[in-house]
C-alpha positions in Angstrom: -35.2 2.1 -5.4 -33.5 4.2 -7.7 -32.4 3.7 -11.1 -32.0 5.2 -14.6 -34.5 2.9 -16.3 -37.8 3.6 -18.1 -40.5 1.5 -19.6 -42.3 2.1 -23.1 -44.8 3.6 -21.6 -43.7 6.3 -19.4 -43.0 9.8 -21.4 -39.1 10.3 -21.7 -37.3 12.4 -19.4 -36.0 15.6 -20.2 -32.4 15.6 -21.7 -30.9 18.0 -19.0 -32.4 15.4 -16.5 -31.0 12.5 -18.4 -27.8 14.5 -18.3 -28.1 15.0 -14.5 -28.4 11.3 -14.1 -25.4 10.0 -16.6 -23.4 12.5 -14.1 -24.5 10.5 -11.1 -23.6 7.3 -12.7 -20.5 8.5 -13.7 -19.5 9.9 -10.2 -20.7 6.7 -8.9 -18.3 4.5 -11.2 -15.8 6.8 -10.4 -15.8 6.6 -6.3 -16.2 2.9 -6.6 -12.8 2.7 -8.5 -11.2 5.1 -6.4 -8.5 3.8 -4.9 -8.7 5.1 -1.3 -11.1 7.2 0.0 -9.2 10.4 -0.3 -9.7 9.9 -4.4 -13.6 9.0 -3.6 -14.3 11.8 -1.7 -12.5 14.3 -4.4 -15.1 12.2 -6.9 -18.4 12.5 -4.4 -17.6 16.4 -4.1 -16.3 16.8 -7.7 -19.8 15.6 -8.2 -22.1 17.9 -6.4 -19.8 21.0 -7.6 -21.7 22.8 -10.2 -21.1 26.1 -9.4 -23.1 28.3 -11.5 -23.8 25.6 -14.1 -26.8 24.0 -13.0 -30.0 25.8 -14.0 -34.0 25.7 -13.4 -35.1 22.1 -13.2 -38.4 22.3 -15.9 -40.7 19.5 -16.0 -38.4 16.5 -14.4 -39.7 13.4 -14.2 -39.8 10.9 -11.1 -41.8 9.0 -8.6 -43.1 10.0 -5.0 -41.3 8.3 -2.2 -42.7 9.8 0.7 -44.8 12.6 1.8 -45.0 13.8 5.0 -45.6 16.6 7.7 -42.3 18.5 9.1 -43.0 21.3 11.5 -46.0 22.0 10.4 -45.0 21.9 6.6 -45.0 19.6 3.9 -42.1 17.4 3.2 -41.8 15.6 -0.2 -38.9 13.4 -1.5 -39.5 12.1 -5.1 -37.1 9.7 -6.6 -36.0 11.1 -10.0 -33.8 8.4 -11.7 -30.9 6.9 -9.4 -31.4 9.8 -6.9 -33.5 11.9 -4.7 -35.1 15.2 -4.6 -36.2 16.1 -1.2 -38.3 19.4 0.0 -37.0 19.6 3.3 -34.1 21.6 6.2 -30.7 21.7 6.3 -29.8 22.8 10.0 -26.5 23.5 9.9 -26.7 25.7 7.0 -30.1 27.2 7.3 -31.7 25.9 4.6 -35.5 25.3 4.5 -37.6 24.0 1.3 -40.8 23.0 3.2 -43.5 23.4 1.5 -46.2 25.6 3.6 -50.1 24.8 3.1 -49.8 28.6 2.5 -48.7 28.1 -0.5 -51.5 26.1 -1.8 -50.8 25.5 -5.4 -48.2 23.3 -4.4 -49.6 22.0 -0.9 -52.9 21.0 -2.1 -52.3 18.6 -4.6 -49.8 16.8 -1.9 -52.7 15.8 -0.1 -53.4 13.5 -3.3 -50.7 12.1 -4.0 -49.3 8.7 -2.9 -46.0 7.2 -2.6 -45.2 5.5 -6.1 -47.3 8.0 -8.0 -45.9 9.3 -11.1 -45.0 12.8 -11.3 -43.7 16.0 -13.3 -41.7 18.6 -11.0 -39.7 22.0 -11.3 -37.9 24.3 -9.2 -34.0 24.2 -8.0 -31.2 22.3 -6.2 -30.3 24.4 -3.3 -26.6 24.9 -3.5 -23.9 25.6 -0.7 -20.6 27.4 -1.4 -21.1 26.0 -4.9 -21.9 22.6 -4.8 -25.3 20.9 -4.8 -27.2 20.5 -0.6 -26.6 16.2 -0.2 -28.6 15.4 2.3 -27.2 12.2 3.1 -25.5 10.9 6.3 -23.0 8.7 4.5 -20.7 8.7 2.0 -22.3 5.1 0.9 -25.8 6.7 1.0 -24.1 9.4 -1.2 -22.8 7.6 -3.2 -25.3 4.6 -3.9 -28.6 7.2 -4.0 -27.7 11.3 -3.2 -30.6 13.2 -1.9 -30.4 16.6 -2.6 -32.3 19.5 -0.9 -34.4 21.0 -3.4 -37.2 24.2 -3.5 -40.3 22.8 -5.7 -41.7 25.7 -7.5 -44.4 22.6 -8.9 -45.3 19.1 -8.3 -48.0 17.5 -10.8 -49.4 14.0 -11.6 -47.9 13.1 -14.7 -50.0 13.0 -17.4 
């Protein structure tokens, strides 16, 4: 699960995502050398600080991991080269990116979709005092395949 490669046949991905994903590999590199976990967690949150920097995510590229119900909402993590965006709650900072059947141009094509499926997405990382929402519970998830929190604006088959 996760990874940075592509086959001939899928449509490359966007540079700023290919970008995103060098950074993740680079982090990764980085905490694995470290050496002692003081120095990996100054790379893991070096990481995930982007302050400002990162903008609108447009037409991303990535496959369906799992899509499922959350209080009532719709949660969706898609795998998007080496890590994972996730529409989903934060409870300790308050953070919800569920996806309501309200909102049915993004709900209703949900109920189509299968893990696996290729799709195209857009919308933003939630951020926290500056620095991207990780979602995982430890450093070694974090480090091996980050899931961020993210708020889909869409979520389409890829053509």
């Amino acid at each position: 699960m996760g990874g940075n490669e592509q086959t001939s046949e899928e449509t490359p991905r966007p540079a700023d995502q290919v970008a995103f994903i060098e950074r993740i590999l680079r982090a990764k590199n980085d905490i694995q050398d470290a050496p002692n976990r003081l120095a990996a967690s100054h790379a893991l949150a070096a990481r995930d600080a982007f302050g400002p920097a990162l903008p609108h995510v447009e037409n991303w590229r990535g496959k369906i991991l799992g899509i499922q119900e959350m209080q009532r909402n719709a949660a969706v993590s898609i795998d998007a080269g080496g890590f994972e965006v996730v529409a989903g709650v934060h409870l300790s900072y308050g953070l919800d990116t569920l996806i309501s059947p309200r909102n049915t141009h993004l709900h209703a094509p949900l109920l189509l979709l299968k893990a696996g499926d290729a799709v195209t997405f857009s919308g933003n990382f939630m951020k926290m005092k500056g620095a991207l929402v990780e979602l995982s519970y430890t450093d070694s998830g974090s480090t091996e395949f980050p899931r961020y929190l993210f708020a889909f604006d869409t979520i389409t088959p890829a053509q």
